[in-house]
DRENSEZA-195632 format. One record per residue (C-alpha): residue in three letters; x, y, z. Coordinates in steps of 0.02 Angstrom, whole numbers, padded with zeros to 5 digits, always signed. Layout:
<pts>
ALAXYZ
...
</pts>
This chain:
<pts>
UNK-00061-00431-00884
UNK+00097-00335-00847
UNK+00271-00429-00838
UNK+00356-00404-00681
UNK+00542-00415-00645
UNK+00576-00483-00496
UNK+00744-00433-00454
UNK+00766-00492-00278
UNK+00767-00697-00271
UNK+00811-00816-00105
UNK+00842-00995-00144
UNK+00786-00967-00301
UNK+00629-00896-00291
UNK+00554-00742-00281
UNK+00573-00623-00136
UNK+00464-00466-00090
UNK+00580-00365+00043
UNK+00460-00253+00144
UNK+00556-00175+00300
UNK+00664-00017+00355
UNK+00775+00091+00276
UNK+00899+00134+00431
UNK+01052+00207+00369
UNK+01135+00214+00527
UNK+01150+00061+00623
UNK+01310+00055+00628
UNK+01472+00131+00622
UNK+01458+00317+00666
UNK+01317+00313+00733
UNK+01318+00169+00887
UNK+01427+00133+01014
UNK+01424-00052+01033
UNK+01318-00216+00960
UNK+01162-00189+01086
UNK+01122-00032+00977
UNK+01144-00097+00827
UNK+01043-00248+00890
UNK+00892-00132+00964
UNK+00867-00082+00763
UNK+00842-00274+00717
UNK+00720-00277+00865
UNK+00608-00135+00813
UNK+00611-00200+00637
UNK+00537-00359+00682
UNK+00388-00264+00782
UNK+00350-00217+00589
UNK+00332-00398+00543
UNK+00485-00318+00421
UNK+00595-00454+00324
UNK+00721-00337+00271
UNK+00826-00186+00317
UNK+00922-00073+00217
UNK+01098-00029+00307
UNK+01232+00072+00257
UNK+01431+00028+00247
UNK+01553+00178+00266
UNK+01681+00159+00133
UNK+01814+00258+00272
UNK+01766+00140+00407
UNK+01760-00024+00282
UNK+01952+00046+00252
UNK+02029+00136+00368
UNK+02206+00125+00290
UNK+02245+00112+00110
UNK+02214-00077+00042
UNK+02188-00122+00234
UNK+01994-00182+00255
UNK+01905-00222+00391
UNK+01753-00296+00383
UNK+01719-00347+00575
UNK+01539-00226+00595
UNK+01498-00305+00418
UNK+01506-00493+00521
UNK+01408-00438+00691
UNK+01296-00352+00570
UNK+01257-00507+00482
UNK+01263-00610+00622
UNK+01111-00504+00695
UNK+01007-00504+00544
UNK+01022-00678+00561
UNK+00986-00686+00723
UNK+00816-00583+00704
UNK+00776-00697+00517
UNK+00828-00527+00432
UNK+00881-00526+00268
UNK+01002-00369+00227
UNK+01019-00239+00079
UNK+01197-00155+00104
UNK+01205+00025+00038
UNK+01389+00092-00020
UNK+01412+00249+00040
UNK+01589+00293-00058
UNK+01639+00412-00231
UNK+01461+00480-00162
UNK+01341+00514-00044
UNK+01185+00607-00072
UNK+01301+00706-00217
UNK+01463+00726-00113
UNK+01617+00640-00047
UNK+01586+00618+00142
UNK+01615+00448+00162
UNK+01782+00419+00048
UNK+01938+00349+00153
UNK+02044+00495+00232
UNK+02180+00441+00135
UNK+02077+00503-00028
UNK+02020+00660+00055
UNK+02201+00691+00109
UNK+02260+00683-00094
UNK+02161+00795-00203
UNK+02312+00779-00327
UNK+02294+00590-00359
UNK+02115+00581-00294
UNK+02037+00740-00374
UNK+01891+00828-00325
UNK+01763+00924-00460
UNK+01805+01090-00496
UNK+01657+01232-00520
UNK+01643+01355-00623
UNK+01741+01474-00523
UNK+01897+01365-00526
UNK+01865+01311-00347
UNK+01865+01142-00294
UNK+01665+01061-00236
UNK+01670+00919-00097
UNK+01636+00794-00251
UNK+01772+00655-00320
UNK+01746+00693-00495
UNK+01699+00534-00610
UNK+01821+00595-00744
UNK+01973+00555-00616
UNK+02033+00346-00672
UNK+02129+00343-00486
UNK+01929+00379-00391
UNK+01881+00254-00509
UNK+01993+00096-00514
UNK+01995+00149-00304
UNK+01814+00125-00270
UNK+01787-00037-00384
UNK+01944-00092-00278
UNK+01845-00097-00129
UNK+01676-00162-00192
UNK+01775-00294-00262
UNK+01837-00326-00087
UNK+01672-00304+00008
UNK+01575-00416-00128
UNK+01725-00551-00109
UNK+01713-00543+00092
UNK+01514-00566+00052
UNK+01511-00716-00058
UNK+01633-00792+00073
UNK+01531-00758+00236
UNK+01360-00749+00166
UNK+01353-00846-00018
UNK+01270-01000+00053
UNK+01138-00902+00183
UNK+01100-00763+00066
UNK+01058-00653+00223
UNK+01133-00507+00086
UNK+01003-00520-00060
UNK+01074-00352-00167
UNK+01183-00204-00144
UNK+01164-00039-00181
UNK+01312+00027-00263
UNK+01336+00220-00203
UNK+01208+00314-00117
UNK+01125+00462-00235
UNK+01256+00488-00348
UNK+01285+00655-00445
UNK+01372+00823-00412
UNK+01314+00940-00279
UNK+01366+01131-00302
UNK+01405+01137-00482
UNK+01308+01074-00667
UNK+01462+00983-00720
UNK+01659+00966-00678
UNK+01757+01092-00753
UNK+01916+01017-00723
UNK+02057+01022-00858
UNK+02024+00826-00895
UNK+01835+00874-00885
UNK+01831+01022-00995
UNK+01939+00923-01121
UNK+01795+00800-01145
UNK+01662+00941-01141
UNK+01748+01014-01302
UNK+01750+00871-01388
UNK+01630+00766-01497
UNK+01488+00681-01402
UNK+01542+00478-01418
UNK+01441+00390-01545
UNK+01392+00267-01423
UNK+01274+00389-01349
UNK+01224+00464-01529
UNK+01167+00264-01585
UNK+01080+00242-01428
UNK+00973+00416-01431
UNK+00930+00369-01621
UNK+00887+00187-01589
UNK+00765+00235-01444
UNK+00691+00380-01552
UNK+00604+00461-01377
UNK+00619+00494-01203
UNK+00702+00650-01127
UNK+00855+00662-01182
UNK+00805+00614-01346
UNK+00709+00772-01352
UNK+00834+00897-01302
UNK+00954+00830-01417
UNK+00811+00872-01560
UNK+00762+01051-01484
UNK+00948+01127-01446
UNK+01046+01019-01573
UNK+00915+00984-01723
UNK+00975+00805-01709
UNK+01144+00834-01773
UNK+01252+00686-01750
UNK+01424+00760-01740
UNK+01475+00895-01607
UNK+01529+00948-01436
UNK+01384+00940-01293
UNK+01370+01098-01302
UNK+01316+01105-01479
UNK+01216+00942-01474
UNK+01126+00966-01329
UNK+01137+01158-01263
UNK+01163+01224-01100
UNK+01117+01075-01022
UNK+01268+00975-01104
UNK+01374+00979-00952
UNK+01216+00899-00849
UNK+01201+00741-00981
UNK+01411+00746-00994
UNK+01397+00713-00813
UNK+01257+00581-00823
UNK+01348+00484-00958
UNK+01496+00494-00831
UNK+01442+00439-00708
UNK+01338+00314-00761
UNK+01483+00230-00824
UNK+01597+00278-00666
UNK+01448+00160-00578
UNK+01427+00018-00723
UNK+01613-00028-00682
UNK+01601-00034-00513
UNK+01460-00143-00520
UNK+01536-00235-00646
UNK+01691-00264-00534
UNK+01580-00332-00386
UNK+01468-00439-00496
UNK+01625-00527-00569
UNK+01675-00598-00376
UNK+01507-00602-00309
UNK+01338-00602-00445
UNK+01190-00522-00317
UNK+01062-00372-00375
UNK+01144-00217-00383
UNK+01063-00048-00407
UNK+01068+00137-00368
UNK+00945+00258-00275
UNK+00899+00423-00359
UNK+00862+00586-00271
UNK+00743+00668-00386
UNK+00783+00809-00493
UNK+00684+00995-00491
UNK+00644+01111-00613
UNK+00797+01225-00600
UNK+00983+01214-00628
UNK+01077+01032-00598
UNK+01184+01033-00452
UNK+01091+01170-00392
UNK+00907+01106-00360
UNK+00969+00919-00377
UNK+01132+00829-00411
UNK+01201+00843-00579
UNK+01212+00695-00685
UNK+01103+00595-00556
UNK+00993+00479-00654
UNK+00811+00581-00634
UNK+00707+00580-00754
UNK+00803+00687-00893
UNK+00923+00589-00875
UNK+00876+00409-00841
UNK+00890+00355-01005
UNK+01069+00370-01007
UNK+01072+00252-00843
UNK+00971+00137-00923
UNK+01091+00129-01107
UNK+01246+00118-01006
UNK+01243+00045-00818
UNK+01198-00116-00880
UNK+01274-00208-00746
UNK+01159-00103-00635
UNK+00964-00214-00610
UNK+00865-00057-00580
UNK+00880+00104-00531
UNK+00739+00150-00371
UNK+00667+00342-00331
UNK+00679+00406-00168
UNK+00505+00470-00190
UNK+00455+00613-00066
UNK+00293+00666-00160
UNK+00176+00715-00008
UNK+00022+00722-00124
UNK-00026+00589-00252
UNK-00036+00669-00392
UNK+00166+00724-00354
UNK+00209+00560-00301
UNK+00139+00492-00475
UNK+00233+00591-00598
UNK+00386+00534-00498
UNK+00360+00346-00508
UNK+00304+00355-00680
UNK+00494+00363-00776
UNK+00557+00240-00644
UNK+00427+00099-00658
UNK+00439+00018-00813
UNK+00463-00186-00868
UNK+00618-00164-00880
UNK+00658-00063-00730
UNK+00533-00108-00601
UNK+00485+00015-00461
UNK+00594-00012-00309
UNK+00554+00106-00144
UNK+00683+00137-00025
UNK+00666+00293+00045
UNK+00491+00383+00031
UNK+00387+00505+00129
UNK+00338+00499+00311
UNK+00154+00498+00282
UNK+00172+00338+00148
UNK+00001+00425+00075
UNK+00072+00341-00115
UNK+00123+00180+00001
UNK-00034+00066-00077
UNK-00037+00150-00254
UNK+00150+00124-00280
UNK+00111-00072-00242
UNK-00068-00071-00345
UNK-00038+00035-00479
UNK+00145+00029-00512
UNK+00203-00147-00446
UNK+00333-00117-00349
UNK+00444-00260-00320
UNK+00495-00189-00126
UNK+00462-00033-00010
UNK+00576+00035+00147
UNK+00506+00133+00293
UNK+00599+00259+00414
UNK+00555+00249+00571
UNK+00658+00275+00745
UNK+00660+00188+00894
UNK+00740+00192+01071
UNK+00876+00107+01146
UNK+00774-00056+01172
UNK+00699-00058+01002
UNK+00539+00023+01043
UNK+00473+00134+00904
UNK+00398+00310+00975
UNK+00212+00338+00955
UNK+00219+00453+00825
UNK+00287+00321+00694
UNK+00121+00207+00722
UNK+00037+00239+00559
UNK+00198+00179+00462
UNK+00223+00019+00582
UNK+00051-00001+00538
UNK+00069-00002+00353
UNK+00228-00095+00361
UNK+00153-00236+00432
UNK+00008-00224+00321
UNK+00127-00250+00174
UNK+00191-00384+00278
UNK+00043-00486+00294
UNK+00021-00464+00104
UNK+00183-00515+00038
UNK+00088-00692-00024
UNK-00029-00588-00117
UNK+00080-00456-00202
UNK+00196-00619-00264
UNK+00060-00703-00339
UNK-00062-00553-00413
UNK+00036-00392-00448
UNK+00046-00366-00635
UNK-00128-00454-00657
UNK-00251-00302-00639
UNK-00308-00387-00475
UNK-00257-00281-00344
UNK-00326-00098-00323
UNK-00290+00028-00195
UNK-00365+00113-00042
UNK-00348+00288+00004
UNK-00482+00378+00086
UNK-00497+00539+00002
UNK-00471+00709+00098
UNK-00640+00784+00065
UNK-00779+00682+00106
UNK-00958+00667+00020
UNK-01117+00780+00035
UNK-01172+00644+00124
UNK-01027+00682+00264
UNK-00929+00532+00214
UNK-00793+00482+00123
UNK-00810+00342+00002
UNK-00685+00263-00124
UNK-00797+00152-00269
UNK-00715+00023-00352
UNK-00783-00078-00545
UNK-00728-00266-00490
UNK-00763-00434-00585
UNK-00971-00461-00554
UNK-00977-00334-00426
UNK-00975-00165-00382
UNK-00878-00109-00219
UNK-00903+00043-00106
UNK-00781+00063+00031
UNK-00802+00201+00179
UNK-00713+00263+00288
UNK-00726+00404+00441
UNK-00750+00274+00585
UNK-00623+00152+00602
UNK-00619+00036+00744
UNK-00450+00039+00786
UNK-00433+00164+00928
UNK-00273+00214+00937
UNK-00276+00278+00741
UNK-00449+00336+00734
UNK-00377+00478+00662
UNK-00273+00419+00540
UNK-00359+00424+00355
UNK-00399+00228+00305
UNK-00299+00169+00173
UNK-00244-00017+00115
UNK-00270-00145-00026
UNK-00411-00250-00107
UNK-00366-00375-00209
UNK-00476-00497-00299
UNK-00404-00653-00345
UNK-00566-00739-00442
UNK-00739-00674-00470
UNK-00784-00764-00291
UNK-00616-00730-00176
UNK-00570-00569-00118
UNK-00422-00504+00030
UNK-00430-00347+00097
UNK-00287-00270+00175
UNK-00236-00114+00280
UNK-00352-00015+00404
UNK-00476+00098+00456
UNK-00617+00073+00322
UNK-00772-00055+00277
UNK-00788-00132+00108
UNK-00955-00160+00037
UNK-00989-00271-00114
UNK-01158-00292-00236
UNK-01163-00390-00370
UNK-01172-00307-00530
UNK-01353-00332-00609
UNK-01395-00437-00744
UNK-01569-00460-00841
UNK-01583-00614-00717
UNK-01537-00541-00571
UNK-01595-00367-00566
UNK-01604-00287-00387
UNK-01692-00145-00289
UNK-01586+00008-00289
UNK-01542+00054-00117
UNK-01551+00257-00068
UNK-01440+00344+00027
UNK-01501+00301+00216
UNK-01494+00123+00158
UNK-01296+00137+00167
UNK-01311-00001+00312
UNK-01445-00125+00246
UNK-01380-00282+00234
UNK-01406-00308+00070
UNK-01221-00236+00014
UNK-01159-00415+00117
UNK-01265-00531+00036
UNK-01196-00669-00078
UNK-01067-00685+00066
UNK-01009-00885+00091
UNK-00876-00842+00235
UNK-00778-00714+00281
UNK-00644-00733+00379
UNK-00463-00643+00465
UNK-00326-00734+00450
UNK-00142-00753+00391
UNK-00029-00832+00271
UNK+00087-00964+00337
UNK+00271-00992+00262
UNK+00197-01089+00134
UNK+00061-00969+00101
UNK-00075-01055+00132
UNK-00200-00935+00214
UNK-00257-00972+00394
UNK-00418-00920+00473
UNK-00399-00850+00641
UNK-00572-00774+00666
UNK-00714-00812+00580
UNK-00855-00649+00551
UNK-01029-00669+00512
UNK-01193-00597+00555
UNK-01200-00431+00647
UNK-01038-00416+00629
UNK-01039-00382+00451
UNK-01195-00270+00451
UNK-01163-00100+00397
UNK-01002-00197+00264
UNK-00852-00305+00316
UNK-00710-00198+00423
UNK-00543-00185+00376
UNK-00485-00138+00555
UNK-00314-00236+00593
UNK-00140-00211+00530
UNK-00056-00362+00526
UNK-00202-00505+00460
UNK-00284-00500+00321
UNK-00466-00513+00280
UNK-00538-00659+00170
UNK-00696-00659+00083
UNK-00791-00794-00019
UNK-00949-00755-00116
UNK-01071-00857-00227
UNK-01203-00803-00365
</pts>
């Protein structure tokens, strides 16, 4: 049994956001509210509850101390419309590791508002965390976009959390070496970080600071922690640059707040990835001092599964639980993310036209979004339980010709195969989705494009035949079947049967063919 943080809460009770990560649906990117509205349309063909949406920091204030907050409203207004609930991304200090969406009147003022400086003496696109003017300026404005929040949207909670800058970390350079920067470089490492690194006694930077320093506890990053000083310099930066923003929005308005991560490389910081971005060198130094920060969530692009693993792994823990919002386009780790590393929410990218249509070519991720959907009930109630195991048909199928997944469940054995789904339109697609078993005698199956077959696991008073190989389809693997049925949750999760299956419908295993019900099955000795 695995505890699981459940950051995001409506009405006091927990909330499972499953929907789109659109960054643009507003601002630069539209040219009037029916656009912006066509996104809340396609999101509901999803069966989505949530959407991820940026706010420009140069559009939220156009002239210094001057807000306006009017595509904030109609935004609102529209999720509302659509029963949308929101997640509001700050784009401002940074942006995918530079400066892009800072007011002009910033950009404008590299004296007061001042920039990173790279090793060359030049000056990097990046407002440099050591600067107290880029500071006490952003939390400024989150203070003021939080307070406009609580006032328009405390009592509806369409806003359930804010992310507080947008991949944070310095592109073009492994540190600032500014004069205020290059002062702190040279000087002792704080013994805040120094307690922390001894108290945890492991994790990544605990490590380098054993290999390049010997575990010294007095000297400059350089000498504590070797070349890649300037790298945890910058983490410790701008992990605190962050903390007191958040801190400044949670004082007016107390919502979940967290940051996204692009993920680091092997290779030089600010280089391959953003220096001082919390990956997983670095996390630990997120984790000691962003407390006012709930969790910190991968953008996870791992193609493969074995990729996609090693990326969750630092980033789902109790105390940080994995958080989704931007992944790959083929969502292959989709259903092990969920399964295996109980994660509390998951965003999809998809586009769609001007009438909210979403092109062919984003079907498998509608379907899978809606799968999630359907599930939402489910994931609530058994995630962190050991009950729920994922599907994923594997890309090289048996001797036999076809691909089978096997699965050890309470009393029964499970074989599920795929390679000829009925769903038409993805016959193609590789079957994929969830099984969960919530008692020895109730199981759900969701997702698409593969058949589930369960036998009861022998016992010295039930001992059966053993089936060969052309027996896949004997009917025996459906026995001890009471009912099965496809169905849905309702808003009070009670599951409702909308078809009931039986008899030659279930020969050959139960199907796990649509997207957006679920599939109920009760057994008996």
């Amino acid at each position: 049994m695995t505890a699981i943080k459940r950051v995001f809460q409506v009405n006091g009770e927990p909330f499972y956001p499953i929907g789109r990560h659109r960054i643009y649906m507003a601002g630069y990117h539209v040219r009037d509210d029916s656009e912006i509205e066509a996104n809340f349309k396609a999101s509901k063909l999803c069966d989505a509850n949530t959407v991820c949406h940026a706010i420009f920091w140069d559009q939220l204030e156009p002239e210094e101390g001057k807000f306006d907050f009017s595509s904030i409203d109609t935004t609102i207004s529209l999720a509302r419309k659509y029963d949308l609930k929101l997640i509001f991304l700050w784009f401002a200090t940074w942006k995918n590791g530079v400066m892009d969406y800072a007011p002009e009147y910033m950009k404008a003022n590299p004296r007061k508002y001042k920039r990173v400086t790279g090793p060359s003496g030049n000056s990097i696109w990046v407002l440099t965390s050591h600067c107290k003017a880029n500071l006490e300026t952003d939390k400024r404005a989150f203070a003021a976009l939080c307070k406009h929040l609580k006032s328009v949207d405390g009592k509806e909670q369409t806003v359930i959390a804010l992310q507080v800058e947008n991949e944070p970390g310095i592109c073009g350079s492994d540190r600032d070496y500014g004069p205020e920067a290059q002062v702190e470089y040279n000087h002792p490492v704080p013994g805040k970080l120094i307690s922390a690194m001894k108290k945890a006694g492991k994790g990544k930077v605990y490590e380098i600071w054993q290999n390049a320093g010997g575990g010294k506890e007095t000297g400059t990053w350089p000498e504590l922690f070797g070349w890649e000083g300037g790298e945890i310099m910058t983490a410790l930066s701008i992990a605190s640059f962050i903390n007191e923003v958040a801190k400044a929005g949670k004082a007016v308005y107390n919502i979940p707040m967290f940051i996204n991560v692009a993920l680091g490389a092997l290779g030089i910081p600010g280089e391959r990835y953003s220096s001082g971005a919390a990956v997983a060198k670095t996390i630990d130094i997120y984790t000691w001092f962003a407390p006012y920060l709930d969790l910190f969530a991968p953008d996870n692009f791992g193609a493969d599964n074995r990729t996609h693993e090693l990326a969750n792994a630092p980033f789902a823990t109790e105390s940080n639980p994995l958080l989704i919002v931007e992944s790959h386009p083929n969502l292959n780790g989709m259903f092990d993310d969920i399964a295996n590393f109980n994660a509390i929410g998951y965003f999809v990218h998809y586009d769609q036209d001007k009438d909210g249509v979403i092109p062919q070519e984003h079907a498998r991720r509608v379907l899978l979004t809606r799968s999630v959907a359907a599930a939402v009930p489910l994931l609530l109630k058994y995630q962190g339980t050991g009950k729920i195991q994922a599907v994923n048909e594997p890309p090289v199928r048996s001797i036999r010709g076809r691909a089978t997944q096997d699965m050890d469940l309470d009393g029964y054995w499970a074989t599920i195969m795929f390679g000829d789904g009925h769903l038409k339109e993805m016959a193609n697609e590789s079957g994929t989705g969830l099984v969960i078993q919530a008692n020895k005698h109730e199981f759900y199956l969701v997702g698409f494009n593969f058949r589930f077959m369960l036998r009861p696991k022998p016992t010295l008073e039930n001992m059966q035949f053993t089936l060969h190989g052309h027996d896949m389809d004997h009917p025996s693997y459906i026995n001890f079947v009471l009912r099965v049925d496809e169905g849905r949750f309702n808003k009070k999760g009670k599951f409702i049967s909308e078809r009931r299956i039986n008899g030659d419908d279930l020969r050959g295993g139960i199907w796990c063919a649509t997207d957006d019900n679920i599939i109920r099955i009760l057994t008996c000795d």
